[in-house]
Backbone as numpy.savetxt, mean C-alpha at the origin, in Angstrom:
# Nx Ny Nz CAx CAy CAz Cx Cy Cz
-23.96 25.39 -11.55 -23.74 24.01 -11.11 -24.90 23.58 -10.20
-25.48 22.41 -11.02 -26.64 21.99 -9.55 -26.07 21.06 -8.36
-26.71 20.98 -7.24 -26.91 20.67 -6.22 -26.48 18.89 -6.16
-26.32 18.75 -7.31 -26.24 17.27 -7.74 -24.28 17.32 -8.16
-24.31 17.93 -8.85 -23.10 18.71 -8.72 -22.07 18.69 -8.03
-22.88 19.64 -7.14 -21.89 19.56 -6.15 -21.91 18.55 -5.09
-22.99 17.71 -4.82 -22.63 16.71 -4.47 -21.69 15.63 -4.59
-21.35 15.44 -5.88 -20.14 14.79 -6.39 -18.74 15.39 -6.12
-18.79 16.48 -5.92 -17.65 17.47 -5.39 -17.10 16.86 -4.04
-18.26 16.92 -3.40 -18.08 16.75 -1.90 -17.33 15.44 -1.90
-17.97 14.41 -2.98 -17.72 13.12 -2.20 -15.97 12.73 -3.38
-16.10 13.42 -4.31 -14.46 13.26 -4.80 -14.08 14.02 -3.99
-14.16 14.76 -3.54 -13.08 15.32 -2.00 -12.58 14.69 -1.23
-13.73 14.23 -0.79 -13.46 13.79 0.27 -12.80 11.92 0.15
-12.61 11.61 -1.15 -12.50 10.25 -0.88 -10.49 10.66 -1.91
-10.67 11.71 -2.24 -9.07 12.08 -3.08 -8.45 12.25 -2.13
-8.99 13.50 -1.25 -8.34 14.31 -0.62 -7.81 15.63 -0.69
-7.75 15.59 -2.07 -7.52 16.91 -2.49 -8.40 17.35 -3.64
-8.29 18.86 -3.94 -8.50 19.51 -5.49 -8.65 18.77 -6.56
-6.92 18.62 -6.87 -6.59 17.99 -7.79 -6.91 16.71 -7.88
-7.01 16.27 -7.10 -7.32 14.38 -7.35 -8.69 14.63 -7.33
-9.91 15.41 -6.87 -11.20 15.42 -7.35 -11.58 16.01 -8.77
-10.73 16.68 -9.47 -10.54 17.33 -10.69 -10.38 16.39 -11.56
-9.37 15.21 -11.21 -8.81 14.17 -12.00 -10.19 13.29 -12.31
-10.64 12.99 -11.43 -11.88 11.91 -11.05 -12.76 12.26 -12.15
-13.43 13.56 -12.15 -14.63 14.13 -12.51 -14.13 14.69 -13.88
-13.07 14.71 -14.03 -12.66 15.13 -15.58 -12.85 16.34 -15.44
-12.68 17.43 -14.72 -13.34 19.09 -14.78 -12.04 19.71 -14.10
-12.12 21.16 -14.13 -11.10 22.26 -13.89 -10.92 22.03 -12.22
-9.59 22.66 -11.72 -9.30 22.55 -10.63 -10.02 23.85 -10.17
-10.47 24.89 -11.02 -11.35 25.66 -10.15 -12.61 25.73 -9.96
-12.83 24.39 -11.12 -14.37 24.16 -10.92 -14.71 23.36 -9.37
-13.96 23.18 -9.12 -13.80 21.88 -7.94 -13.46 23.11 -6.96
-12.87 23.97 -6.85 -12.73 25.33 -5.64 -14.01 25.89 -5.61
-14.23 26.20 -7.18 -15.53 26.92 -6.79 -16.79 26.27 -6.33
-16.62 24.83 -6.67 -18.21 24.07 -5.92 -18.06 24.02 -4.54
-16.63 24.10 -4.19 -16.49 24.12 -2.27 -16.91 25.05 -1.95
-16.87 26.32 -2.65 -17.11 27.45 -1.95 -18.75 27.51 -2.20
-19.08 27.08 -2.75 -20.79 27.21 -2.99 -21.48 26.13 -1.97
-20.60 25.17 -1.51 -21.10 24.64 -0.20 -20.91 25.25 0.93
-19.96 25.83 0.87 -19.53 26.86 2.03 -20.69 27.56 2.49
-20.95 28.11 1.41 -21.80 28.94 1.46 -23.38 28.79 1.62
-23.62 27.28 1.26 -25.14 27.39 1.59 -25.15 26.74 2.75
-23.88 25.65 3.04 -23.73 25.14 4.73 -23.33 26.11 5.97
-22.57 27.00 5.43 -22.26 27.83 6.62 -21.07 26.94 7.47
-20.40 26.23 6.42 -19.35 25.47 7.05 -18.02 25.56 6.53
-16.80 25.53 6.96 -15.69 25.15 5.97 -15.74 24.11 5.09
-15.96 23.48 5.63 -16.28 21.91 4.64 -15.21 20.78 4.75
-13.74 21.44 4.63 -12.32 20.71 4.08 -11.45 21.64 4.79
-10.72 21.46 5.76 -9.42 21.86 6.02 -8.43 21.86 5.51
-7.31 22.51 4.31 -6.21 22.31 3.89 -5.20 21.82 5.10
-4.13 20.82 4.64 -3.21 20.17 5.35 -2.08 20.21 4.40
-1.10 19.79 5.15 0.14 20.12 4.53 0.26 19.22 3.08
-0.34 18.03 3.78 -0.11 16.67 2.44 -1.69 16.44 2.43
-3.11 17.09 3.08 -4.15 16.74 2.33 -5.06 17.70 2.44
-6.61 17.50 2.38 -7.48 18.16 2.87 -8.47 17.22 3.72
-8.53 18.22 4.85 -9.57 16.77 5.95 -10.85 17.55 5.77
-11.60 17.08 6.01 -12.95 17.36 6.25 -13.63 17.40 7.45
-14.76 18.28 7.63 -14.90 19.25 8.82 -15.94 17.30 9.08
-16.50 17.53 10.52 -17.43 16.54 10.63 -19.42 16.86 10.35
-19.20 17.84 9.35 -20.64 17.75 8.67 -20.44 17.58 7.25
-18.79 17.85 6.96 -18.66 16.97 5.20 -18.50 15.83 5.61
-17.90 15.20 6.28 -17.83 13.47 6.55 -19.71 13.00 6.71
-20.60 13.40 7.26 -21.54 13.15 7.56 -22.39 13.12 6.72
-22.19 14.44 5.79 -22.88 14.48 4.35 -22.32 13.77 3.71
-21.32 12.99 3.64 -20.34 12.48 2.76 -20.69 10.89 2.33
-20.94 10.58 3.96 -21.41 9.48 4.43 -23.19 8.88 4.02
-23.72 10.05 4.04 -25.27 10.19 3.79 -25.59 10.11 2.36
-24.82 10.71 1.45 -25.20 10.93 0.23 -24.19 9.99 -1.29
-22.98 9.13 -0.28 -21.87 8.75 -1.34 -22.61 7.21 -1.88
-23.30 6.47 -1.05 -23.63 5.29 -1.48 -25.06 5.68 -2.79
-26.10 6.57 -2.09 -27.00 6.39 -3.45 -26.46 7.14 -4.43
-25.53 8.41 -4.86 -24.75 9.00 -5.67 -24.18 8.00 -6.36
-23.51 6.97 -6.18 -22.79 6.22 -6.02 -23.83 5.40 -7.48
-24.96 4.86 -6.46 -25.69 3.95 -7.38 -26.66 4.73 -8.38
-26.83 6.43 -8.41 -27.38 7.13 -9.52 -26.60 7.12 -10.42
-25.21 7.25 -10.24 -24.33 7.48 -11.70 -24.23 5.73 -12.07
-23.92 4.83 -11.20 -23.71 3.43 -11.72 -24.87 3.06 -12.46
-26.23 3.85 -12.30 -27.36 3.32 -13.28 -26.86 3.99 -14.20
-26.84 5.53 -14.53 -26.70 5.96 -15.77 -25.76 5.62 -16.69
-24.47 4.99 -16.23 -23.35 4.75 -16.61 -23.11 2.90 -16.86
-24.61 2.75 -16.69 -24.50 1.02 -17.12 -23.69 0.36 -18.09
-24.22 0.93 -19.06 -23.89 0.32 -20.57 -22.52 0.96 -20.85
-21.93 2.01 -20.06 -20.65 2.58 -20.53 -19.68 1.48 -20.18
-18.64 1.11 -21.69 -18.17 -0.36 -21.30 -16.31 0.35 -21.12
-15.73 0.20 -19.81 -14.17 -0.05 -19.46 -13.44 -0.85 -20.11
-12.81 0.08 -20.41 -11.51 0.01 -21.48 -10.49 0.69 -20.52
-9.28 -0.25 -20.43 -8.19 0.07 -19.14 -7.16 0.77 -20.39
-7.25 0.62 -22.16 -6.54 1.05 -22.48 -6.57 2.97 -22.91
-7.78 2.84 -22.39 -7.91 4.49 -22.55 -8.79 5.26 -20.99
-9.06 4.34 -19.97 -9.63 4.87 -18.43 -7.99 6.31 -17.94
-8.93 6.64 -17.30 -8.52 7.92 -16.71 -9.25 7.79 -15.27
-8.75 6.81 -14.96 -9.47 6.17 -13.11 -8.24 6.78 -12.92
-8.22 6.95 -11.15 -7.08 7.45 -10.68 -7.76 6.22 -9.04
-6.38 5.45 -8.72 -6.79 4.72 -7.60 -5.61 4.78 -6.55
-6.11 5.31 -4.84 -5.04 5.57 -4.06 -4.54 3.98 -3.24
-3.78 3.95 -3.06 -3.13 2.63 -2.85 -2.44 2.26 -1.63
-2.75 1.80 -0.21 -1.67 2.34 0.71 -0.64 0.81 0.82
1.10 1.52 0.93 1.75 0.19 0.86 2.83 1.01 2.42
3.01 -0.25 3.27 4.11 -0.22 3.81 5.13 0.42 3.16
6.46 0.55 4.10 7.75 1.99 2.98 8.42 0.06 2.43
8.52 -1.17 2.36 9.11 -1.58 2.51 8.01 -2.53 1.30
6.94 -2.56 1.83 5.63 -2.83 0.49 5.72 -2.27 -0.68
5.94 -0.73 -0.48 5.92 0.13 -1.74 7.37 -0.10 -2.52
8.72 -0.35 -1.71 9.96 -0.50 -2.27 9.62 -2.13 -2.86
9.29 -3.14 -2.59 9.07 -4.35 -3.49 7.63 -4.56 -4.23
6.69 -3.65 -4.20 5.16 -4.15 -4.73 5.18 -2.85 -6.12
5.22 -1.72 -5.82 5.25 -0.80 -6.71 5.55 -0.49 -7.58
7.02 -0.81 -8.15 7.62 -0.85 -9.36 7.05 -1.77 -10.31
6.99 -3.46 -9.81 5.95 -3.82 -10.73 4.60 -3.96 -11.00
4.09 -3.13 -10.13 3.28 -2.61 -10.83 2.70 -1.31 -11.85
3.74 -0.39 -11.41 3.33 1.12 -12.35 3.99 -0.23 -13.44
5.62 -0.68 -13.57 5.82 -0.96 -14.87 4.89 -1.88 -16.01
3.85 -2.41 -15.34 3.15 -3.39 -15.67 1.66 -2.31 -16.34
1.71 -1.45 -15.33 0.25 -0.64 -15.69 0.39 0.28 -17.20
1.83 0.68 -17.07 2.38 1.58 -18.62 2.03 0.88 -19.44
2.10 -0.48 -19.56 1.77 -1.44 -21.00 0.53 -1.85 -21.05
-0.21 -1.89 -19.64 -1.78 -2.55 -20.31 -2.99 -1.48 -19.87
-2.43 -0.32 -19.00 -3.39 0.52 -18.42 -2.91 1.92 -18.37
-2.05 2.55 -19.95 -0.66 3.37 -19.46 -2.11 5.13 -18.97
-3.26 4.99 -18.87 -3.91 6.13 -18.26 -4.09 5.99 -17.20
-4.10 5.12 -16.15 -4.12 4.83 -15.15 -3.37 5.64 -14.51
-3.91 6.33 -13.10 -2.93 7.11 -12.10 -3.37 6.53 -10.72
-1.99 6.63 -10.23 -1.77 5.55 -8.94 -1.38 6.65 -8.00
-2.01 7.01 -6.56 -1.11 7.49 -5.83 -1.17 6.77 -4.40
0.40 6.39 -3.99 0.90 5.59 -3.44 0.82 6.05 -1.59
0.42 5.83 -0.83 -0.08 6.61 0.05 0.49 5.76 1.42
1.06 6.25 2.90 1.67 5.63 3.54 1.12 4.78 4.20
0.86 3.44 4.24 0.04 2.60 4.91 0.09 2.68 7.00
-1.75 3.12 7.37 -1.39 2.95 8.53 -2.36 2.14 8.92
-1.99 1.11 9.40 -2.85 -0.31 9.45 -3.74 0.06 10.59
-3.43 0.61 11.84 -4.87 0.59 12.80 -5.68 1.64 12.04
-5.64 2.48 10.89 -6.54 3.15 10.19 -7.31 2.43 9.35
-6.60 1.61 8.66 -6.38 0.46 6.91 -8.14 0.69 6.62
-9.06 -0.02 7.73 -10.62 -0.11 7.75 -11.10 0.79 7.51
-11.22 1.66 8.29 -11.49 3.12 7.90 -11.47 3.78 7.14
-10.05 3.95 6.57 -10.03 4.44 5.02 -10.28 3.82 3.96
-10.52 2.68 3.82 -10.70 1.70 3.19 -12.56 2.04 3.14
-13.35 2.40 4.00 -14.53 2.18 3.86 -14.95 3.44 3.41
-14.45 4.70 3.60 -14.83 6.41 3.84 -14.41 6.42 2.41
-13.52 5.60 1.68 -13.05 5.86 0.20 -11.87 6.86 0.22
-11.23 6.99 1.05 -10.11 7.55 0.74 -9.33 6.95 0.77
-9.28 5.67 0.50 -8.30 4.29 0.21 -9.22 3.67 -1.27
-8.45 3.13 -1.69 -9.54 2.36 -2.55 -8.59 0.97 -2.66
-6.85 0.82 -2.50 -6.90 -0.65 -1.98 -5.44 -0.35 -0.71
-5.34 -1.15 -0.27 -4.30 -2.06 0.91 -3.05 -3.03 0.14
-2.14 -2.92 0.53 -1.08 -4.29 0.39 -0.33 -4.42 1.43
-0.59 -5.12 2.14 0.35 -5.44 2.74 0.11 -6.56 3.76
0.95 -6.64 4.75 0.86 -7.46 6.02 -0.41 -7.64 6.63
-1.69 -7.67 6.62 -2.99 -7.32 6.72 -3.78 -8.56 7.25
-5.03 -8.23 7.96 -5.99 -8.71 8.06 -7.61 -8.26 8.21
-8.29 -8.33 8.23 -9.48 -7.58 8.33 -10.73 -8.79 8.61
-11.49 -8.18 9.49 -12.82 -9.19 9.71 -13.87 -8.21 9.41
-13.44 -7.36 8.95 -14.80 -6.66 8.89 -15.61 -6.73 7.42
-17.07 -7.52 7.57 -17.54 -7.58 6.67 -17.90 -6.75 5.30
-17.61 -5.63 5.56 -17.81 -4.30 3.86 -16.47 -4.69 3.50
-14.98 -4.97 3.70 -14.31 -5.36 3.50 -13.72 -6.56 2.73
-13.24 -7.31 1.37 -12.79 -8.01 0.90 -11.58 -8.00 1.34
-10.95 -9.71 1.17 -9.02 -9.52 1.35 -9.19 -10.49 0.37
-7.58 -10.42 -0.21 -7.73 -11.35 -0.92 -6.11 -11.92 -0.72
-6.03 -13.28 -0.87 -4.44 -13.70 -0.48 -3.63 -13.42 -1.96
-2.80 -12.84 -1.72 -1.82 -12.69 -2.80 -0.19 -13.52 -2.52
-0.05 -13.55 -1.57 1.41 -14.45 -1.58 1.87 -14.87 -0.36
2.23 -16.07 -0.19 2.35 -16.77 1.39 3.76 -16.36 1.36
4.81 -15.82 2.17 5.78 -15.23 2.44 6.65 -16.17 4.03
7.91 -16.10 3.61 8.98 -16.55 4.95 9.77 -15.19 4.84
10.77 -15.09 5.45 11.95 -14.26 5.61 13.32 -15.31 4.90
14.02 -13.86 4.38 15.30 -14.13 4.23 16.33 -12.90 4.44
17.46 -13.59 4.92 18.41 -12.61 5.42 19.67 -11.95 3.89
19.83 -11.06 3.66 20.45 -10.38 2.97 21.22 -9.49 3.37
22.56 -10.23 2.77 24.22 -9.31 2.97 24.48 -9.09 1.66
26.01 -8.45 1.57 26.87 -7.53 0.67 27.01 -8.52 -0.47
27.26 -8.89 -1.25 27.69 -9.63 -2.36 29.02 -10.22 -1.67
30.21 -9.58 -1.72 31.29 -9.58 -1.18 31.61 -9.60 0.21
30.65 -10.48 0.63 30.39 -9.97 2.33 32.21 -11.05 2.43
32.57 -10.28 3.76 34.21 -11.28 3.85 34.12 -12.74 4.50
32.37 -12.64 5.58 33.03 -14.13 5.99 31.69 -14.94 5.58
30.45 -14.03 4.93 29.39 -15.16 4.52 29.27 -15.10 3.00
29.62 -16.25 2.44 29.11 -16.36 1.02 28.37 -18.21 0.71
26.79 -17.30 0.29 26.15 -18.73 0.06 25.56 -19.51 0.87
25.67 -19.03 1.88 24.51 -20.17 3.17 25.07 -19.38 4.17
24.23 -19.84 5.19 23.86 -19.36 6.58 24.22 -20.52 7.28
25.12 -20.72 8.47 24.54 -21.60 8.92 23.92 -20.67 11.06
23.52 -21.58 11.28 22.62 -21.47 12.53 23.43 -20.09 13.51
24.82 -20.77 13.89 26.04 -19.98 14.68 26.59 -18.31 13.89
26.47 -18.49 12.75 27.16 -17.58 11.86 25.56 -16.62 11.95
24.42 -16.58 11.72 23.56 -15.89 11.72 23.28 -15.52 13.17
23.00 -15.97 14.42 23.08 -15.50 15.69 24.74 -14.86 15.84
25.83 -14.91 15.67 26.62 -14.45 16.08 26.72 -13.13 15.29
25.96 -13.11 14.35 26.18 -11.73 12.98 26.27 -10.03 13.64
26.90 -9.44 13.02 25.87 -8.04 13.26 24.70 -7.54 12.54
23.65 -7.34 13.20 22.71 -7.06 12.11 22.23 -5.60 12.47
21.53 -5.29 11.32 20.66 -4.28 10.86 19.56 -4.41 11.27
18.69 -3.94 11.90 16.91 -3.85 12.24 16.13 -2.51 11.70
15.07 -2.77 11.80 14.12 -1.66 11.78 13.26 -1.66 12.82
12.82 -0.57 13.31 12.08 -0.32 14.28 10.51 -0.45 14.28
10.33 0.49 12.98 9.09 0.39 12.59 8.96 -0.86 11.48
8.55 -1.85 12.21 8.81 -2.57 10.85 7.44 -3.37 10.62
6.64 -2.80 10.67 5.05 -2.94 10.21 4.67 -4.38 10.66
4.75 -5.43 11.67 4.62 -6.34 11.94 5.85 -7.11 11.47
6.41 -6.85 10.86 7.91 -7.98 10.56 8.39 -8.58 11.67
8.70 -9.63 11.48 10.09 -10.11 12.03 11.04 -9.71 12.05
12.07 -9.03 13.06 13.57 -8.34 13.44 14.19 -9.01 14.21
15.24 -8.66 14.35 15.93 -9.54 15.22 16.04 -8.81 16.86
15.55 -7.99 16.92 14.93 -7.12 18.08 13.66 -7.81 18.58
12.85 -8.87 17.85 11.39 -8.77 18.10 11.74 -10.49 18.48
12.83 -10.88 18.69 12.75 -12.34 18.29 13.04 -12.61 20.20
12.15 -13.77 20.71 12.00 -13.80 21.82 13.56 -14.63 21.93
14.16 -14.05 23.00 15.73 -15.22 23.26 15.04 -15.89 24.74
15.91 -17.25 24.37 15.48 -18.20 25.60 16.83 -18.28 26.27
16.34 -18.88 27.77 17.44 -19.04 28.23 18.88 -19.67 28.15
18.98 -20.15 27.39 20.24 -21.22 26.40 20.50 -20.11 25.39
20.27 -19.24 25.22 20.54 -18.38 23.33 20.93 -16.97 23.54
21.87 -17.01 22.90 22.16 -15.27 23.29 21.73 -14.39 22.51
21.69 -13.10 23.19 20.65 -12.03 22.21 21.63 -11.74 21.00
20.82 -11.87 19.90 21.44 -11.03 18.75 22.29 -9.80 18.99
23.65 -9.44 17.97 23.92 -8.61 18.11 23.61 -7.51 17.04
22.97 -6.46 17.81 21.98 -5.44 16.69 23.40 -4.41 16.49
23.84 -3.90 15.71 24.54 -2.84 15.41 24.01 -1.77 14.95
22.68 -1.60 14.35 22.24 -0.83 13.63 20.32 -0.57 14.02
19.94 0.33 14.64 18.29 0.16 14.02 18.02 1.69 13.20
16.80 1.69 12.37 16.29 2.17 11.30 15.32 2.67 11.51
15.01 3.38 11.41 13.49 3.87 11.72 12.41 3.22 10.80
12.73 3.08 9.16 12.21 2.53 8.50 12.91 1.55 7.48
12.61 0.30 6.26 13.14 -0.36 5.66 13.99 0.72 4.32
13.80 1.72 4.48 13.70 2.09 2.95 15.28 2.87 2.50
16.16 2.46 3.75 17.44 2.55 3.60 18.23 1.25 3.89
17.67 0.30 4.46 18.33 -0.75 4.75 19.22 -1.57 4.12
18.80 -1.78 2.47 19.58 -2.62 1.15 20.70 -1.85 0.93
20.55 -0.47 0.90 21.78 0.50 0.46 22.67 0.22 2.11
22.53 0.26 2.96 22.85 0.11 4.06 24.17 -1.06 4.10
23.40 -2.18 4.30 23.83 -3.57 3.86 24.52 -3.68 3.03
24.80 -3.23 1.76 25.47 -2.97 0.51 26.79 -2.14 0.78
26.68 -1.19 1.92 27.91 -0.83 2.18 28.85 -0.53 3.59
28.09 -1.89 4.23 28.57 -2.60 5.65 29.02 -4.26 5.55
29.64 -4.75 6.51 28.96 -6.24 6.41 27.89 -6.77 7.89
26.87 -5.69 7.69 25.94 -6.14 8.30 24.79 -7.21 7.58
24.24 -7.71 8.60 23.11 -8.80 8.28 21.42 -8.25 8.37
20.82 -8.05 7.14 19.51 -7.78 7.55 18.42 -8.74 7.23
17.44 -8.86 7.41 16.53 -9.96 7.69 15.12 -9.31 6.89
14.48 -9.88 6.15 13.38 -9.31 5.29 12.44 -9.94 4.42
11.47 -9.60 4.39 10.24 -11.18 3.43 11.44 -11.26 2.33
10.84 -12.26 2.00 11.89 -12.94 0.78 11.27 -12.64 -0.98
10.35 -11.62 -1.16 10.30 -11.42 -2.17 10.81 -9.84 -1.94
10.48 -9.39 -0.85 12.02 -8.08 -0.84 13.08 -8.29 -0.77
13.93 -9.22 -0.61 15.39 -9.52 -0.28 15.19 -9.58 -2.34
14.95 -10.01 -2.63 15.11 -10.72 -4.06 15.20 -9.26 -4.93
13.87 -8.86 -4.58 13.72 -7.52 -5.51 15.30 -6.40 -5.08
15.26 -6.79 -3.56 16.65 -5.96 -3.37 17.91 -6.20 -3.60
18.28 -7.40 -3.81 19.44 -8.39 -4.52 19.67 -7.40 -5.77
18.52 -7.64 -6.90 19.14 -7.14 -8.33 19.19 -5.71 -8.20
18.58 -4.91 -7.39 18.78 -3.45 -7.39 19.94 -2.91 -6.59
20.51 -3.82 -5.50 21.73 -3.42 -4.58 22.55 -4.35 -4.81
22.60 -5.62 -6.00 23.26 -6.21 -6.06 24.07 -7.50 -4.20
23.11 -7.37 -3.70 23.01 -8.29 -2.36 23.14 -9.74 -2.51
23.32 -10.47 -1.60 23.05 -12.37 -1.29 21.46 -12.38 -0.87
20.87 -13.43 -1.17 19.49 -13.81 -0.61 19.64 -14.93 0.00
19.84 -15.44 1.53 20.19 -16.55 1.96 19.31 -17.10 3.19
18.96 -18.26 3.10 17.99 -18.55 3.50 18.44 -18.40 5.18
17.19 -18.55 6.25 17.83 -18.08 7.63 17.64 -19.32 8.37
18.49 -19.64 9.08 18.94 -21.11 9.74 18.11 -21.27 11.18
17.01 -20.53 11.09 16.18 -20.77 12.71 14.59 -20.66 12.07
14.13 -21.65 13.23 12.69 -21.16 12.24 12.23 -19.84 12.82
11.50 -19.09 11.76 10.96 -17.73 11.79 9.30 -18.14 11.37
8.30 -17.38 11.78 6.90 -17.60 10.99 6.71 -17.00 9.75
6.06 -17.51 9.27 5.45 -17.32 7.79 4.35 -16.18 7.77
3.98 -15.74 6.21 2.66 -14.69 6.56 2.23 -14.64 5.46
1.15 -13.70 5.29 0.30 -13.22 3.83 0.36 -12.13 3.47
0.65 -12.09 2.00 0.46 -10.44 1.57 -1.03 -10.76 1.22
-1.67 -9.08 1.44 -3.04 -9.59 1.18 -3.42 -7.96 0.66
-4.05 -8.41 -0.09 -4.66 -6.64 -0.83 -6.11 -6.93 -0.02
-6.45 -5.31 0.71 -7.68 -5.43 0.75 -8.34 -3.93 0.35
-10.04 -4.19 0.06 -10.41 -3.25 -0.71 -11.82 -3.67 -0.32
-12.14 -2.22 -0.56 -14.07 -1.99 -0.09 -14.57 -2.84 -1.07
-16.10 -3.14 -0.40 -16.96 -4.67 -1.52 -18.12 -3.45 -1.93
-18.19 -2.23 -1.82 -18.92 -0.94 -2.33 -19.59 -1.63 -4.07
-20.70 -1.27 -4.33 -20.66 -0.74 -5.76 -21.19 0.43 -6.10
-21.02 0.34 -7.61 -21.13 2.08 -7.98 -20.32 2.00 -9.38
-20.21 3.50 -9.35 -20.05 3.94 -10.96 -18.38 3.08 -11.36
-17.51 3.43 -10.55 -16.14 2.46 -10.78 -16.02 1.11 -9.98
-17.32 0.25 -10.02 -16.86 -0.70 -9.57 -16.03 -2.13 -10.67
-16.86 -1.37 -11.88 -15.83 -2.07 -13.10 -14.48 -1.58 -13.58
-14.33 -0.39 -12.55 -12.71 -0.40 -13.03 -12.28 -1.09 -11.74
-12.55 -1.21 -10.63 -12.07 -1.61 -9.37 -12.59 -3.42 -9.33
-12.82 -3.75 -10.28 -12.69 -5.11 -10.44 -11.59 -5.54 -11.41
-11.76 -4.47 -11.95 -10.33 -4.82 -13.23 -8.85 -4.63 -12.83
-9.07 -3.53 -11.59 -7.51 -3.23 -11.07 -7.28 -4.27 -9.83
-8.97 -5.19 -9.34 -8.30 -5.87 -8.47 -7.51 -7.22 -8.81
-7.93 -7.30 -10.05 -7.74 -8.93 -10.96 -6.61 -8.45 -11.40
-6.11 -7.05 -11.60 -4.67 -7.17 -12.62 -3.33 -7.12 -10.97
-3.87 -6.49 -9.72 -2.83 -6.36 -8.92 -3.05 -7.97 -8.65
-3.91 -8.85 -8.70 -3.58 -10.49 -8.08 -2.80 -10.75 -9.49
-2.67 -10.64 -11.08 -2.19 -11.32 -11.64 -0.68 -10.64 -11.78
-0.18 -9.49 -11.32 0.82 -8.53 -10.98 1.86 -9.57 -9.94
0.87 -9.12 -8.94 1.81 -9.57 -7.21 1.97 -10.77 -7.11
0.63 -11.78 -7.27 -0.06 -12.37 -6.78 1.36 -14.03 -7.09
1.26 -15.14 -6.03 1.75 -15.81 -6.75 1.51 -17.27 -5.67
1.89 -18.20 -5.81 2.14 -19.44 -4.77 3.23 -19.23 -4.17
3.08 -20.48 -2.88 3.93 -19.81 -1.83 5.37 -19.96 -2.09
5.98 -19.40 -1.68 7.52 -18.98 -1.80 7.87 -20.52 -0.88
9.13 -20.80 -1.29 9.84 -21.55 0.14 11.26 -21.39 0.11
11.65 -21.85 1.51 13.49 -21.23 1.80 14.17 -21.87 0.31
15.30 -21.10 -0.21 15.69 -21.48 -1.16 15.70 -21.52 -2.73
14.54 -20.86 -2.81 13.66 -20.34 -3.93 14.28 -18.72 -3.78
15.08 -18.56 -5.38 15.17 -17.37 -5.54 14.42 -16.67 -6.47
């Protein structure tokens, strides 16, 4: 293996994270990909990659080499690989994706179901979004896109708006005393459900009370969204949630989607993703145009199911 080689080793390593996801990339054996680490090992005199429970990190002279050598690598194979023309119905791209637990429960499903019919080689791995990281990984390539609650000013960075979002509150089907509207008294007097971690959301924990208004009554907090619908489904608690998750969670928990009787602020889902080029920047234009024609939509408003 030359030196060129294993350069590509290094930098599907380091942007997979693992073995296997640099194996996937490069189309080659999972021990061809052990054995080029160890042949860096060996002429660096370094570990290179730390095994982790859920990845492999890299020492700070593979990040450095990683860093030094991924952009012109990058643009040697994108020359040689000019004329090679992408076809999503036979690519073997593999792209890591990070979604909120509450992003991934409403963004994810339609999209793998969407990718089986127009991209069914496509491999997605779904990765836990941590937003004071989002930049970072997003630029080092061990992200290749974002969804969620987001913003970014940083110029190597693209965003792109995918859907202007409100909240809506979601109970039991059979809830005993709300069916079909909210009004103002009946939603402050409720018991509700919260989440703690709730990635910038709106909760009813987070909601400033004034002196005239009494605090919500919380019965319940969560550590995360990703029990909450099943939750709700078999309480008559009140939970509060963007309104294209209440919806997606309606037909799967069979829930109410009802609009919420105070004003709350509005927001953006926004995919963001490195403005890099290189050898997959024509598949990473094709997966960014199919997640806007996927997710992507005009703005929602109260009442709209």
């Amino acid at each position: 293996m030359n030196d060129l080689g294993l350069l590509r080793i290094l930098v599907a390593v380091h942007e997979c994270g693992s073995t296997t996801g640099a194996a996937e990339r490069l189309n080659v054996s999972q021990p061809s990909i052990s054995q080029g680490l160890g042949r860096l090992r060996d002429i660096t005199g370094d570990q290179m990659f730390i095994r982790g429970s859920r990845s492999m990190t890299p020492t700070s002279l593979a990040t450095q080499l990683y860093l030094e050598c991924r952009s012109p690598l990058n643009q040697l194979e994108g020359t040689f690989r000019a004329d090679e023309p992408f076809d999503p119905k036979t690519t073997r791209d593999r792209f890591t994706i990070a979604f909120s637990d509450i992003g991934a429960l409403t963004f994810l499903p339609p999209l793998v179901g969407a990718l089986q019919k127009r991209a069914p080689g496509i491999r997605i791995e779904a990765t836990p979004l941590e937003i004071t990281q989002v930049d970072s990984l997003l630029k080092s390539g061990r992200l290749d896109f974002a969804i969620g609650k987001l913003e970014t000013q940083d110029p190597a960075l693209s965003q792109i708006d995918l859907i202007d979002q409100h909240y809506a509150a979601i109970v039991r089907r059979d809830h005993p005393t709300i069916q079909g509207a909210l009004d103002e008294e009946t939603f402050r007097n409720a018991a509700h459900a919260v989440v703690s971690d709730a990635a910038g959301h709106w909760q009813a924990v987070s909601h400033v009370v004034h002196a005239d208004e009494p605090a919500f009554d919380v019965r319940l907090t969560l550590a995360q969204f990703n029990v909450l619908p099943a939750t709700i489904r078999e309480s008559n608690l009140i939970g509060v949630v963007p309104h294209r998750s209440a919806v997606a969670f309606s037909e799967t928990w069979n829930l109410q989607v009802l609009d919420i009787p105070i004003p709350l602020p509005r927001f953006t889902v926004r995919l963001l993703a490195h403005k890099g080029t290189g050898q997959r920047r024509t598949a990473y234009d094709w997966m960014t145009t199919f997640i806007k024609d996927v997710l992507g939509s005009g703005p929602t408003e109260p009442g709209q199911v």
